[in-house]
C-alpha positions in Angstrom: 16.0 -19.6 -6.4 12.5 -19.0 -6.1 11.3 -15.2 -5.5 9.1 -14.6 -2.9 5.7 -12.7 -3.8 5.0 -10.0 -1.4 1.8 -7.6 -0.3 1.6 -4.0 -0.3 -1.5 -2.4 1.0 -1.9 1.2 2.3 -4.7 3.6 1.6 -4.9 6.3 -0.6 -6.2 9.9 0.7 -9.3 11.2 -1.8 -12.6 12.0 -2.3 -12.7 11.3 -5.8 -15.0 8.9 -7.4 -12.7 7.0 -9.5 -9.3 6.4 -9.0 -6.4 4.2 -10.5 -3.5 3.0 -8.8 -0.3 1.5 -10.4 2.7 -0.4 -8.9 5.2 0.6 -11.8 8.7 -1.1 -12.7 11.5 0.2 -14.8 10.3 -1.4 -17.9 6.0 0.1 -17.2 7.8 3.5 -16.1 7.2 5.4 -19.4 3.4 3.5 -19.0 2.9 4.9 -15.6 0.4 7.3 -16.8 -2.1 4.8 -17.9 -3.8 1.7 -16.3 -1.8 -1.0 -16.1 -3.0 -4.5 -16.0 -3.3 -6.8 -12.9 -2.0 -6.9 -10.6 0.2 -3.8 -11.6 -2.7 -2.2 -11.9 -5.6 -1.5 -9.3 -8.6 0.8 -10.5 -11.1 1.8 -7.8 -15.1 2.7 -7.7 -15.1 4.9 -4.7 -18.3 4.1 -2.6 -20.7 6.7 -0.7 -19.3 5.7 2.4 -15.5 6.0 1.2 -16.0 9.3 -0.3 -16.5 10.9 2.9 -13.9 9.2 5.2 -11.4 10.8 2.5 -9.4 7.3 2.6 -9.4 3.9 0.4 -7.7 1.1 1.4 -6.1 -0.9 -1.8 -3.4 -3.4 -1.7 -1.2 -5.3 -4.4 -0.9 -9.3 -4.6 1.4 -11.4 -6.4 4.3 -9.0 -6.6 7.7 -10.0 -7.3 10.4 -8.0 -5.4 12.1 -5.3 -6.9 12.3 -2.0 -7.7 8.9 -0.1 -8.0 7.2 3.0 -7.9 3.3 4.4 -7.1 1.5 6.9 -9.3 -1.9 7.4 -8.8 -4.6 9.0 -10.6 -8.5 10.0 -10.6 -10.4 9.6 -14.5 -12.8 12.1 -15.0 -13.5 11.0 -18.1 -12.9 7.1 -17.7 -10.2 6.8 -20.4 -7.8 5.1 -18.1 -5.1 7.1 -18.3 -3.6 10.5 -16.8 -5.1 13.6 -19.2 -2.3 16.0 -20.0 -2.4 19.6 -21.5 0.0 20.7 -24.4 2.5 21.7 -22.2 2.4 17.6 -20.3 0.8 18.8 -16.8 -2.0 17.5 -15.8 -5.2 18.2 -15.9 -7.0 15.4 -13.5 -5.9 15.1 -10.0 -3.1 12.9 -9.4 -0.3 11.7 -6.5 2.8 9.4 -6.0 4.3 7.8 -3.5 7.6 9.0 -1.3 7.8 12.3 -4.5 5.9 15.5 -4.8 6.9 16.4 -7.9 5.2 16.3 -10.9 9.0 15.6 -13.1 9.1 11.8 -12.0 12.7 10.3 -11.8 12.9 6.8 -12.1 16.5 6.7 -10.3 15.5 9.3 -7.6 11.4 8.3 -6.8 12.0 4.3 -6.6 11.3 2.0 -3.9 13.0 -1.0 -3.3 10.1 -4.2 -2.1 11.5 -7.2 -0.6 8.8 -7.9 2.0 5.1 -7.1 2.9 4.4 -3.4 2.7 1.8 -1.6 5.2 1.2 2.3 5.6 1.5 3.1 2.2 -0.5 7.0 1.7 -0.9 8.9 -1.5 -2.5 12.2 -1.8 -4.3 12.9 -4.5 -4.4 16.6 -5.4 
């Protein structure tokens, strides 16, 4: 049986300059706070004229179906990856899809993706 590759596009709510986006499986979840590769991964420049509509557009292509999760993030210091205090909060602004908590769940805070995705929002904060 061949799997069928879906599309997930959405936009993601900032005025950041720039921001990382990953589409995160079970196995990448403990790797979600770092750029993953493509097409996992998505990183974004924002442009002059994104920065003050306050919205991106980004979409995946190529995924397989399954279970997934969002996690975004903006790199201040272009390390490509999520800083963290001593304590693990973070210290760059950051936002997930369908949670708004910062103690991700991989049980509780996964989507299921079987078919093209539109809509998708993430508030970075």
């Amino acid at each position: 049986m061949q799997k069928k590759n879906a599309q997930y596009q959405g936009r993601s709510i900032s005025s950041m300059i720039r921001i990382y986006i990953n589409l995160v499986t079970r196995e990448s979840f403990s790797n979600r706070l770092e750029l993953l590769p493509p097409p996992f991964g998505i990183y974004i420049k924002l442009k002059p004229e994104q920065r003050k509509g306050k919205r991106v557009p980004f979409k995946f292509e190529g995924i397989p179906k399954g279970n997934y999760f969002i996690v975004s993030f903006q790199d201040l210091n272009k390390n490509e990856k999520l800083d963290r205090d001593t304590s693990g909060w973070p210290v760059e602004p950051y936002g997930t899809y369908k949670t708004f908590e910062f103690v991700l769940q991989w049980d509780r805070d996964k989507f299921l993706v079987d078919k093209d995705i539109k809509g998708i929002e993430i508030n970075i904060e």
